[in-house]
Steps between C-alpha positions, in 0.01 A plus 500: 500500500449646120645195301505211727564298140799709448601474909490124483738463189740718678469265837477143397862355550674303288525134569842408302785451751267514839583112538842606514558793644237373824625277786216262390151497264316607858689832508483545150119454490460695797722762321220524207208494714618806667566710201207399342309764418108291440567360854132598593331364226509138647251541771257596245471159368348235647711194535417240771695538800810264523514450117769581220252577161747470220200396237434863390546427144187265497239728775595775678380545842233740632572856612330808676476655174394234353222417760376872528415483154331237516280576776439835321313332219355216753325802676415689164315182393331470819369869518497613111378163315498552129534926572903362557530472150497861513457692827794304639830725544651371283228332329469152398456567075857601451684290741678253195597844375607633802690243629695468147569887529707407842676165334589707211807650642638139619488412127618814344167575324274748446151520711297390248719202336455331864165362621385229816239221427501140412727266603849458349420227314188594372716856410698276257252304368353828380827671386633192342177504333504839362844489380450172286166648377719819401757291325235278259366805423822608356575753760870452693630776718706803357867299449832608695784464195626800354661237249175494375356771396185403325366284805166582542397271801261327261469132532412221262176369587546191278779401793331359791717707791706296721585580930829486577530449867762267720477162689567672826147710503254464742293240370151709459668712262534234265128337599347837381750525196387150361139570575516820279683343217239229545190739439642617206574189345871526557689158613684624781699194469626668176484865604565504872930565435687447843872591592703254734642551776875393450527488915148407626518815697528787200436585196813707297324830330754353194258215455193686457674696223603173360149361476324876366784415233438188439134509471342752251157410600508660908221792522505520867776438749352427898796500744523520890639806645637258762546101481263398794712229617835647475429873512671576185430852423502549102663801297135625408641726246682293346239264404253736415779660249593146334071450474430827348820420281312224276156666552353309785324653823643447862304430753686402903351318755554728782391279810833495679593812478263790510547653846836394552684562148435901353435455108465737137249346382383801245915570456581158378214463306333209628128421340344360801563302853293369769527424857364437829479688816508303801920420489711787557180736442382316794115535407392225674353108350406516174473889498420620191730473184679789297653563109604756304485539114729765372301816372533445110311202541197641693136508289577127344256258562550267826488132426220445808337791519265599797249755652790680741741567216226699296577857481392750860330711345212263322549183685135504682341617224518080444566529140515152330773567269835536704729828506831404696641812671802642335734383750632190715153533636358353183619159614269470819284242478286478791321679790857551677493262862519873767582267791765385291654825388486686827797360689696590212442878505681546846757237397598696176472829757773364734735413180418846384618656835839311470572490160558214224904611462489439923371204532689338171830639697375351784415163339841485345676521827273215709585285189896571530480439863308119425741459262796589676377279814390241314839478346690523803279263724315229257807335290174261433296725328545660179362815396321505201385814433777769252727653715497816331261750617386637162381158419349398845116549649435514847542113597748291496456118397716292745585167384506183653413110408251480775383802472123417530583357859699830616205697365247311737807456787474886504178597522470232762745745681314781415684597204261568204652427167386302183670188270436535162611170334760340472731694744434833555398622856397870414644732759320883459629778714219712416585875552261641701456324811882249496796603686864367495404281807252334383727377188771411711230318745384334179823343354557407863201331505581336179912409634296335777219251309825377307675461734291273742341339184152605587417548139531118432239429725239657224423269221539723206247748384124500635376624209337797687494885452838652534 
């Protein structure tokens, strides 16, 4: 096949009307399955025999690829030692590089505005950093207004810069945010600006417009690409416009969404984003972290600066002074973790073979099918995740009052989904290795716990990993 990318958009179904125009959701799912053109991909995951895993937006599982590139570099330690660094094909020196050159499409970026190492919140820490360090040195990114023409992007540096971020983030954004405020002498309860949610599930794009005009003070805005507990997928140009507007970078937090949501990063100017690799880039535990910094900002100075960001070309020549290399590569840090990074390069080969406009079709129509079941089947359950597919991820956040019990009622069955307080049992059809079936098996499974009250049985949440 020459495109398969192109073949799959042209064979995916779509999902609107199947309820009705099946005998029953069986049919209909069985209808799906059969025209589904990544039918093969799912036996080249590894999920446990007799289990439903619906938790890819938190790890994804284990593949062939995934393995085989792992063992590669297992076996290239054992027989090449320290020669892997550079006798390894490919070798070991480049890999962050590398492995940003294949994410770089995913994000709509160029090769070298991409980069792997780190860990995502270690990524922002170092960003966030940079950007404030930019800002009270009087130096705000070129402003989006052609009202006003003599912005230069120059920033005050008497003003100490405020983050503008919302109540709905993922709380380690806001740990590292304080922290760098903090270091610079910044009260973060003064500086760290958050929008509300009016729902507790969203957050309206109108707001943060509201709040960039309300507060002259905001030098960076730090926003999720997707909520992580309702899946709200934000209009990332539109935010990056109203930033840019009163002369304030953009930076996304990209967690829950790289892999299964295509983005233009470099088109809608964004000045930098982070995220991990081991949710829908399925890279394995704690594989190794990624960001990207938008190409007019490469050369500045990183806030924590390390050995592996120096530039190639002189980096072993163990100069004391540091040279960061004139890309996102400048924001290494560290020696990067290889057993970390290598189940990611046949993971990002495997989304390269399908295509990032595939599997977001794809996505799209596992989520209308949970939707439609769960509202034909579960009059107890409300979904809580938009409705509208420009402004949805690729979970959906079904809500119930005892939600914590379902959660541990179905994994008990085999069923692997997470809670995230106080509702929310996270449902995620991943892509790549979920059929129609196994949603339909999974609301089933879900019609069932409520309906024999199994889920009372559990007293609340464990407080464990989900």
């Amino acid at each position: 096949m020459d495109d398969p990318e192109a073949a799959g958009r042209a064979a995916i179904p779509p999902v609107e009307g199947t309820l009705e125009s099946a005998p029953d959701p069986a049919t209909a799912a069985e209808r799906l399955d059969s025209a589904d053109p990544l039918s093969a991909y799912p036996d080249s995951f590894d999920v446990p025999e007799g289990r439903y895993y619906m938790d890819g937006n938190s790890l994804g599982p284990a593949s062939e690829a995934s393995m085989a590139s792992l063992e590669r570099v297992i076996e290239e330690w054992r027989t090449q030692l320290i020669e892997g660094w550079t006798d390894a094909d490919p070798d070991w020196f480049h890999v962050g590089e590398r492995l940003g050159e294949a994410m770089a499409p995913l994000v709509g970026a160029s090769p070298e505005s991409v980069v792997a190492g780190n860990s995502i919140t270690v990524n922002l820490h170092t960003l966030v950093g940079t950007f404030l360090d930019e800002l009270r040195a009087g130096n705000g990114p070129d402003r989006v207004d052609e009202g006003v023409p003599e912005a230069d992007g120059t920033w005050d540096p008497e003003v100490a810069p405020a983050v503008l971020v919302n109540d709905l983030d993922f709380p380690s954004d806001h740990h590292a945010i304080r922290a760098q405020l903090r270091q610079r002498g910044v009260d973060p309860g003064e500086k760290l600006r958050c929008v509300e949610s009016r729902d507790g599930r969203t957050i309206e794009p109108a707001d943060i417009e509201a709040a960039l005009a309300t507060h002259d003070d905001v030098g960076i805005v730090l926003m999720p690409t997707v909520l992580y507990r309702s899946g709200q997928l934000f209009d990332v140009e539109r935010i990056a416009t109203a930033a840019h507007r009163v002369g304030a970078y953009v930076g996304f937090d990209a967690a829950h969404s790289v892999g299964v949501v295509p983005h233009e990063f470099d088109a809608h100017g964004v000045d930098f984003a982070v995220w991990c690799t081991y949710k829908y880039l399925n890279g394995g535990p704690g594989s190794i972290g990624a960001l990207y910094v938008n190409e007019r900002h490469h050369g500045l100075t990183p806030a924590l600066a390390g050995w592996w960001g120096h530039e190639k070309a002189t980096q072993f020549e163990m100069a004391l002074t540091h040279t960061p290399a004139g890309t996102a590569g400048g924001w290494q840090i560290g020696t990067p973790p290889l057993l970390s990074a290598a189940p990611l390069e046949g993971a990002l080969e495997t989304i390269r073979e399908v295509g990032i406009e595939t599997l977001r079709k794809r996505s799209l129509a596992l989520t209308d099918f949970l939707i439609a079941l769960v509202d034909a089947e579960l009059p107890e359950v409300a979904v809580g995740t938009p409705r509208a597919p420009e402004s949805r991820g690729g979970h959906v956040a079904l809500e119930h009052p005892e939600a914590a019990g379902v959660s541990r009622a179905l994994r008990d069955r085999g069923i692997v989904v997470d809670f995230r307080p106080p509702n929310v049992v996270r449902v995620c059809p991943a892509p790549l290795y979920t059929s129609f079936s196994d949603v339909l098996a999974v609301v089933k499974a879900i019609d069932a716990v409520l309906a024999d009250g199994t889920h009372e049985s559990y007293e609340g949440d464990d407080g464990g990993v989900t």
